[in-house]
C-alpha positions as a printed NumPy array, in Angstrom:
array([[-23.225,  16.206,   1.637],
       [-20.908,  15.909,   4.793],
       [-17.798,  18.258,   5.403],
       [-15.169,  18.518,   8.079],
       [-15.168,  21.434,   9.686],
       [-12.646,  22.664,   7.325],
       [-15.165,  22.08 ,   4.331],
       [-13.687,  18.952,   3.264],
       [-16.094,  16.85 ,   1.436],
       [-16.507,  13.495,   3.511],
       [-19.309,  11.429,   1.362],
       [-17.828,   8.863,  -0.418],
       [-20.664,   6.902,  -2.886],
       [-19.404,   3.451,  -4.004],
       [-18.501,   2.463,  -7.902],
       [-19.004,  -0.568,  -9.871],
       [-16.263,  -2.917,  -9.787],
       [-14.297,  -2.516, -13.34 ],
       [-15.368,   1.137, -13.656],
       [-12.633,   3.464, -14.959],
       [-13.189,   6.612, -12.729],
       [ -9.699,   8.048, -13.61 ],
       [ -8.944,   6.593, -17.462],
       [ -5.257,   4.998, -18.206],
       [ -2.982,   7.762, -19.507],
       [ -1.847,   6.532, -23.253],
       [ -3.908,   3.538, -23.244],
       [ -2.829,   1.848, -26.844],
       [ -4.925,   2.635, -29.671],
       [ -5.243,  -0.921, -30.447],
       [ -6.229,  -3.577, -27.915],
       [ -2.848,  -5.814, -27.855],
       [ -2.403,  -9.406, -28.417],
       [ -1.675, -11.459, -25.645],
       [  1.842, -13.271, -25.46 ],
       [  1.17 , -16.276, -23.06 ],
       [ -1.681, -18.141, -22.134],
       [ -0.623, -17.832, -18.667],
       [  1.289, -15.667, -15.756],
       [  2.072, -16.202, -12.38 ],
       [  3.694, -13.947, -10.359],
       [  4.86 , -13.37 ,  -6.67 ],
       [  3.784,  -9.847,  -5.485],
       [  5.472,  -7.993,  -2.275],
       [  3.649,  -5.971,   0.22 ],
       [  4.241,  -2.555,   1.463],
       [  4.696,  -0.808,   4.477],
       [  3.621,   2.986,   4.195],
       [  5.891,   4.504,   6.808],
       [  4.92 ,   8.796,   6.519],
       [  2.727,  10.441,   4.072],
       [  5.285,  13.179,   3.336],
       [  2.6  ,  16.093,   3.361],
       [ -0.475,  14.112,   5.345],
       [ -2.391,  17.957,   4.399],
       [ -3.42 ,  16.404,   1.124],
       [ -4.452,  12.65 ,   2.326],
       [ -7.69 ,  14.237,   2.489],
       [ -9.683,  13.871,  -1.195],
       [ -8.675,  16.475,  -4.059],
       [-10.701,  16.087,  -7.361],
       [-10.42 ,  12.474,  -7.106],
       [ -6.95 ,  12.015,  -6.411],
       [ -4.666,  12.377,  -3.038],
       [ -1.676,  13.744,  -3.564],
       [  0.752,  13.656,   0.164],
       [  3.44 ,  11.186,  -0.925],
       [  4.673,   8.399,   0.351],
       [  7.895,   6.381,   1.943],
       [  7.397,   3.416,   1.888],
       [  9.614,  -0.351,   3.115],
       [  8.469,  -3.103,   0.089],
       [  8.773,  -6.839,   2.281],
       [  9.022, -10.269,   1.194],
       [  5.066, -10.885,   2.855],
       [  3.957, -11.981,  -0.683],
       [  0.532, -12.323,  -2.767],
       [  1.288, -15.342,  -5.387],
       [ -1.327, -14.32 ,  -8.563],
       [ -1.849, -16.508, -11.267],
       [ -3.878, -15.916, -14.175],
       [ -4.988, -17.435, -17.358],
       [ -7.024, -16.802, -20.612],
       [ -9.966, -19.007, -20.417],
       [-12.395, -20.53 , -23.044],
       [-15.646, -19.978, -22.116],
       [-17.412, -18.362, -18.733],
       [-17.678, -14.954, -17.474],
       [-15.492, -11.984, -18.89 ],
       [-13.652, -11.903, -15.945],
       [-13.86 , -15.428, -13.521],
       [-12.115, -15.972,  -9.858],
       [-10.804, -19.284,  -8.733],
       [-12.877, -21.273,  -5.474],
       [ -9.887, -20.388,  -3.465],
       [ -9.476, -17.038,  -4.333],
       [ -8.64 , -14.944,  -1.531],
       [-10.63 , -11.096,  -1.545],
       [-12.112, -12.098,  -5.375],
       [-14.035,  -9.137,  -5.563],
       [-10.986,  -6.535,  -5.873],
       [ -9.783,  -9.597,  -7.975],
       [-12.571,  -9.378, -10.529],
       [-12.408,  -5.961,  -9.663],
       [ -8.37 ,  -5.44 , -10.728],
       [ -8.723,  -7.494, -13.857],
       [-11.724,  -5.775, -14.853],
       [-10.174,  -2.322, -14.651],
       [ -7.541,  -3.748, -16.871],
       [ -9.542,  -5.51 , -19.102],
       [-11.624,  -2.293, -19.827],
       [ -8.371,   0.168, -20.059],
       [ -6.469,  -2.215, -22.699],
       [ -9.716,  -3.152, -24.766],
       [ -9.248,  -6.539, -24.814],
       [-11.561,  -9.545, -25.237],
       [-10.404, -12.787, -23.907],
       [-11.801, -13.882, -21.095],
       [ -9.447, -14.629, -17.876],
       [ -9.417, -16.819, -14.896],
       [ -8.169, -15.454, -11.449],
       [ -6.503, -17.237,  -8.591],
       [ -4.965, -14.902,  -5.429],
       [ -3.218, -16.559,  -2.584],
       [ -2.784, -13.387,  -0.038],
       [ -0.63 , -13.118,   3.195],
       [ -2.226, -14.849,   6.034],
       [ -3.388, -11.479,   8.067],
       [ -6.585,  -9.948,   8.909],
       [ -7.355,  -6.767,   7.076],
       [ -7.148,  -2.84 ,   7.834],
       [ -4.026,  -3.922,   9.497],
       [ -2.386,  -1.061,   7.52 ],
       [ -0.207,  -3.089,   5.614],
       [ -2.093,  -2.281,   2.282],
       [ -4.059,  -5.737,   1.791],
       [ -6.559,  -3.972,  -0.957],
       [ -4.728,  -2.047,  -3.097],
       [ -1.737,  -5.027,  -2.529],
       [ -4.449,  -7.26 ,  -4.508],
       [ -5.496,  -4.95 ,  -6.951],
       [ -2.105,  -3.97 ,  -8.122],
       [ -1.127,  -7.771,  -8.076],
       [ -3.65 ,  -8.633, -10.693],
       [ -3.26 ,  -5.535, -12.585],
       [  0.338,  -7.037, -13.27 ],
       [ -0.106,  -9.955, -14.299],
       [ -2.654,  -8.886, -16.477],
       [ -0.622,  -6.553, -17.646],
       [  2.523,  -9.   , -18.119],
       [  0.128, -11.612, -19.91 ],
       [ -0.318,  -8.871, -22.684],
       [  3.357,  -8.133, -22.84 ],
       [  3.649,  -5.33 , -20.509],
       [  1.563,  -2.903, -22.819],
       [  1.422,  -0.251, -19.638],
       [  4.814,   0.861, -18.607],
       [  5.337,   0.545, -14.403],
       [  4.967,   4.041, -13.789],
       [  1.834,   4.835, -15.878],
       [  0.435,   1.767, -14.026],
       [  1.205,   2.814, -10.891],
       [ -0.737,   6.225, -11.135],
       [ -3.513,   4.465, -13.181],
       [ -3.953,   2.211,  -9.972],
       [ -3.659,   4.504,  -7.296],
       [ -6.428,   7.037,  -9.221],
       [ -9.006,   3.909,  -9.546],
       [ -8.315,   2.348,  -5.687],
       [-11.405,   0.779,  -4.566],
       [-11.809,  -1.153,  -0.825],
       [-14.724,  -4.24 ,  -0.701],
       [-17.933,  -3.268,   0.673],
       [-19.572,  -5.853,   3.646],
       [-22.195,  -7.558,   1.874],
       [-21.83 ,  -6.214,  -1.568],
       [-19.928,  -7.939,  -4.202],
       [-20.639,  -5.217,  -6.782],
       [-19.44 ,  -2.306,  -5.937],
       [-16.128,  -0.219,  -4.507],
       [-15.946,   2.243,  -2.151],
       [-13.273,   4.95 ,  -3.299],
       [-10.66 ,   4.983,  -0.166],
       [ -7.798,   7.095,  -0.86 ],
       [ -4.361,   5.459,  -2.416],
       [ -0.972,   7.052,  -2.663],
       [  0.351,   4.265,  -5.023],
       [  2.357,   2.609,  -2.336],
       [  1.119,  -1.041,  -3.375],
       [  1.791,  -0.985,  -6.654],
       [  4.904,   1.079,  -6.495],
       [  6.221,  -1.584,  -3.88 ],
       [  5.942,  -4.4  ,  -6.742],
       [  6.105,  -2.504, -10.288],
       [  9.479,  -0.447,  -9.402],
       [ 12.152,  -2.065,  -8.004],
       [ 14.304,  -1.07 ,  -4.404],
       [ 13.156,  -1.822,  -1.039],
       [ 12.687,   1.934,  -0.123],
       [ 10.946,   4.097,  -1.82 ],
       [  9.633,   7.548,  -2.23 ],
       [  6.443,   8.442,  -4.14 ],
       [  5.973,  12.276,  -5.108],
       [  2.493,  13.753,  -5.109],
       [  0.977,  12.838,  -8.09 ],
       [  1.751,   9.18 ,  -7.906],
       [  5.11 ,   9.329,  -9.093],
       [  7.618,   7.281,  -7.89 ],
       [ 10.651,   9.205,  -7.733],
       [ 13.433,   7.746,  -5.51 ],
       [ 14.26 ,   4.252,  -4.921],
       [ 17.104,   2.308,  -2.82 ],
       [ 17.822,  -0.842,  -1.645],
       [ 18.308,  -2.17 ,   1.573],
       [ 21.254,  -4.242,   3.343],
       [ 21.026,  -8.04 ,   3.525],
       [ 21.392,  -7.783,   7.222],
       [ 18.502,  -5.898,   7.742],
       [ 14.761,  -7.588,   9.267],
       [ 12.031,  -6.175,   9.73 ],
       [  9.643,  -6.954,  12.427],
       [  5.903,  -5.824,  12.413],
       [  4.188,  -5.458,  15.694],
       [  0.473,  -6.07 ,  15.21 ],
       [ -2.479,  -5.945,  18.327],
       [ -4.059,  -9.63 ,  18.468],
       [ -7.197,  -7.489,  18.753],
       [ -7.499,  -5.155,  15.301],
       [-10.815,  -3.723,  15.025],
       [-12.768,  -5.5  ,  12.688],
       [-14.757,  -3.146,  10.022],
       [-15.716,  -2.88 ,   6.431],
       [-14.579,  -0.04 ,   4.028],
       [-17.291,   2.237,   4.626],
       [-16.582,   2.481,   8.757],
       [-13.025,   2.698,   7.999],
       [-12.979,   5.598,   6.195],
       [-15.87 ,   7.08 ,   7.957],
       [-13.169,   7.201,  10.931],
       [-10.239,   8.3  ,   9.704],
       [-12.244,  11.581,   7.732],
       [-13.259,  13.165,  11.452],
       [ -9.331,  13.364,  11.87 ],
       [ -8.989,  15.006,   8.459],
       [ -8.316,  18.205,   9.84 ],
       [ -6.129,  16.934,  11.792],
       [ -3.761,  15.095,   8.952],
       [ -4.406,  18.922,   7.517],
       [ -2.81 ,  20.35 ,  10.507],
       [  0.428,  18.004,  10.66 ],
       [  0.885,  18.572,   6.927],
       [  1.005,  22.045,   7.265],
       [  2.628,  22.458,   9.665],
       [  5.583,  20.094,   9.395],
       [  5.638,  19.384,   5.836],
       [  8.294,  21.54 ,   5.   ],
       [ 10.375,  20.151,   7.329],
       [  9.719,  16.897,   6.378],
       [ 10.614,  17.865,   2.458],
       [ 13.914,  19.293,   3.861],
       [ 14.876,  16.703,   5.921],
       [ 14.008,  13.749,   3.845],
       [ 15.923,  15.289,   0.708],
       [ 19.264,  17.105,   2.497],
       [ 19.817,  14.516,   4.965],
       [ 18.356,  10.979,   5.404],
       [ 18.145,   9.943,   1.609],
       [ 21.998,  10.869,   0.903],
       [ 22.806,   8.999,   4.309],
       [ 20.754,   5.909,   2.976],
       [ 22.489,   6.196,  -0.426],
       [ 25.606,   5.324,   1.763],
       [ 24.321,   2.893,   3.99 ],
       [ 23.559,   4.667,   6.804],
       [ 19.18 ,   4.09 ,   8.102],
       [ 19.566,   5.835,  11.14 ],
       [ 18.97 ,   9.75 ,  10.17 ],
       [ 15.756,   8.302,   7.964],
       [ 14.714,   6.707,  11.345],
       [ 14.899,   9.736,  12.736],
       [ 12.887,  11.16 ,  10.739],
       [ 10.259,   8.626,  10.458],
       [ 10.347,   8.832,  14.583],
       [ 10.098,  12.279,  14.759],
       [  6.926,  12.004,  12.146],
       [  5.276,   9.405,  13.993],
       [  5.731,  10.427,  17.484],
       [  6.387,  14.201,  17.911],
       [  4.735,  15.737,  14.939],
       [  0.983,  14.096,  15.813],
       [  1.089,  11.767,  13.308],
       [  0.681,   8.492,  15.654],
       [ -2.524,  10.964,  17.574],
       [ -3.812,  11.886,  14.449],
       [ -3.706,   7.557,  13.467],
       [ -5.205,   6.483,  17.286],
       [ -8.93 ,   5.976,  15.462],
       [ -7.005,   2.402,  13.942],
       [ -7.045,   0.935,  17.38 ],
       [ -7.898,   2.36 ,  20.996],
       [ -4.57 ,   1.212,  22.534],
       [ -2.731,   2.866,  19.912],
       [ -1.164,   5.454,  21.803],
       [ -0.769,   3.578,  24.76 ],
       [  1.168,   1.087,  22.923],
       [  3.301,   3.554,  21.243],
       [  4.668,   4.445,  24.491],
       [  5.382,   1.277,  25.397],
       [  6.917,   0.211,  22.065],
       [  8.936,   3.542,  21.362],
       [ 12.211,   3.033,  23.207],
       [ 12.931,   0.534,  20.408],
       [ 14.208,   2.995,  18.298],
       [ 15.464,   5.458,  21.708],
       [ 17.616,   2.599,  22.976],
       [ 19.242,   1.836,  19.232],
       [ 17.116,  -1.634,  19.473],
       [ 16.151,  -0.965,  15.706],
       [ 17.196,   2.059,  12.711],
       [ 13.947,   2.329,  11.931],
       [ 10.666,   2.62 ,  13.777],
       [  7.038,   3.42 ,  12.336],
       [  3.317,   2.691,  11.739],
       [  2.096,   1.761,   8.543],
       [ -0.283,   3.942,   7.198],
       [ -3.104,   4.733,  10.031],
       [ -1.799,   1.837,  11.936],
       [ -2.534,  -0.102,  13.958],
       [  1.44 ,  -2.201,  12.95 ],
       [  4.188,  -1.061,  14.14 ],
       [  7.38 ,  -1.842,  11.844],
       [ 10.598,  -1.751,  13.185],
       [ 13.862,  -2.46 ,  10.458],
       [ 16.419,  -3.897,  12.539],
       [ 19.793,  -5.64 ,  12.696],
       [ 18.304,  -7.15 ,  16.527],
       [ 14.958,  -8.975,  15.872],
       [ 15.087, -11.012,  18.748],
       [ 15.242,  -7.873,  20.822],
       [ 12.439,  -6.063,  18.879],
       [ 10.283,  -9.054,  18.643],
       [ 10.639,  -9.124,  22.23 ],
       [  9.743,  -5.56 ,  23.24 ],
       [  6.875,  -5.815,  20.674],
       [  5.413,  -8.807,  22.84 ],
       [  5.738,  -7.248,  25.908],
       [  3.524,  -4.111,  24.595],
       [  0.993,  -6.99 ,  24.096],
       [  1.069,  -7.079,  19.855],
       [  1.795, -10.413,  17.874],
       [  4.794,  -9.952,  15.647],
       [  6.016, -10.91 ,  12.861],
       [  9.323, -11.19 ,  11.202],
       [  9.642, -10.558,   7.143],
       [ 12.725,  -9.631,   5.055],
       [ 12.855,  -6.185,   2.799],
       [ 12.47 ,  -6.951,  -0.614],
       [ 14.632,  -5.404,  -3.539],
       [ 13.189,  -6.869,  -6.548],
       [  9.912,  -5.85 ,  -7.479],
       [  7.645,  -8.675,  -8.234],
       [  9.075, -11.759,  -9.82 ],
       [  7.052, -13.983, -12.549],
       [  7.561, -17.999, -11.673],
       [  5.643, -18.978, -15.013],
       [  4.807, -17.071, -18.27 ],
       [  4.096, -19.853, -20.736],
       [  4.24 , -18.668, -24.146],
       [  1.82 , -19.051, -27.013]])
């Protein structure tokens, strides 16, 4: 077994796609019937902007439990999937972008509702490289999961689904189409398409518990190096755990703070239109509490970059300026994307410009039996 130096457990051992490690609270007693033949649905992406206690990102019984803020955008995964005839239990589509956590998703869902039929997969993801920190796995996972989910009829309400997902997150393996490795989730993908509002704040246990929307005049511009380190799960996580103790640090030490702030000052200002004393929070997070040091393992000009890309929200350039997740993107929410997009570029990162979105997913198909 490998610890931190704090104790924390670091080994990780990989599950079989499908496998229930955390089972779906209330599953129904009976499998249910399925009402359409078909679903398609467009699913939004999220951007995790602050853990809101990074001391528990580290692994606790299975589940991590820090919390989340998180932007949902209009960068979309378009999911469509029917109930097939014959073939495997579970099939993906020849152009199925990431099919393992497709199998993977539909699988898990397949096994929690009982159900027999036998279903046909097709993904169309955003057009980005992975560990980009824009939540590309669990984006996928919770895609499928809901339109599996709406081609029974909804059987799983949004918020039991949303814990259900985030306690069975899995990231592909290199090489192995078989197996998971369990990387932890806060529930920020599938809150960013089950519950509706742009913003969004997830309490410890996976529970979405505040949601808003954002203004029609507002962009958001992602800042991403045209150089993102290239590695599977297994490497990934194998990184971020020497900096647990780190995240453990931050989170106790500024945690409170965060909890006071978030609560008492820049959620009532966003509940009357005003971004900037969230942005100063999510600044302060990112670069004066350690959180962008404790995140520099994502890329090795992290840092670096973060100096050159940090006046955006000094000089008023944008409300709002983060990383998602461990990074490497920047996001910046913005009423000046030329300006940001510009800054961005000159730090040396490729942007790119996306809308918040408000909605939740939307279905563009259910045909009914």
């Amino acid at each position: 077994m490998s610890t931190t130096a704090s104790g924390i457990d670091t080994d990780f051992p990989p599950f079989p796609l499908g496998a229930q490690r955390s089972a779906l609270a209330d599953a129904p007693a009976v499998p249910p019937e399925p009402v359409t033949t078909r679903v398609r649905l467009a699913y939004p992406s999220r951007i995790n902007a602050m853990a809101l206690d990074s001391s528990k990102i580290v692994p606790s019984q299975g589940a991590y439990l820090a919390g989340e803020l998180l932007f949902a955008c209009d960068l979309v995964r378009d999911v469509e999937i029917d109930i097939v005839e014959d073939g495997p239990a579970v099939q993906t589509a020849p152009d199925c972008d990431h099919p393992v956590l497709a199998r993977h998703a539909a699988l898990l869902m397949r096994s929690a509702l009982g159900i027999r039929e036998r279903l046909r997969v097709r993904v169309t993801a955003p057009d980005l490289p992975a560990h980009l920190g824009l939540g590309s796995s669990s984006g996928q996972i919770a895609a499928v999961a809901a339109a599996v989910n709406e081609l029974y009829g909804r059987p799983v309400t949004a918020r039991r689904l949303v814990k259900f997902l985030a306690l069975n997150h899995g990231e592909e393996i290199d090489g192995d189409d078989h197996r998971l490795l369990p990387v932890q989730c806060l529930g920020g993908s599938a809150t960013a398409g089950l519950i509706p509002g742009a913003v969004q704040v997830i309490a410890g246990a996976h529970v979405p518990l505040l949601q808003a929307g954002l203004p029609e005049d507002i962009d958001i511009v992602l800042g991403m190096p045209n150089d993102p380190v290239i590695w599977d799960a297994r490497a990934s996580l194998a990184a971020e755990a020497v900096h647990f103790d780190a995240f453990t640090a931050t989170g106790r030490t500024f945690g409170p703070e965060i909890a006071y702030r978030l609560l008492h000052d820049a959620w009532p200002a966003l509940t009357d239109g005003d971004l900037r004393p969230l942005g100063s929070l999510l600044f302060d997070y990112r670069f004066r509490m350690g959180s962008l040091a404790n995140c520099a393992f994502s890329h090795p000009d992290l840092l670096a970059t973060g100096e050159k890309v940090e006046h955006i929200f000094t000089d008023r350039l944008a409300d709002v300026l983060t990383l998602s997740s461990v990074g490497p993107t920047f996001a910046a929410l913005t009423r000046t994307p030329e300006a940001c997009e510009q800054v961005f570029a000159d730090a040396g990162l490729n942007t790119l410009r996306c809308r918040p979105h408000n909605t939740g997913y939307t279905l563009s198909a259910r045909e009914e039996r």
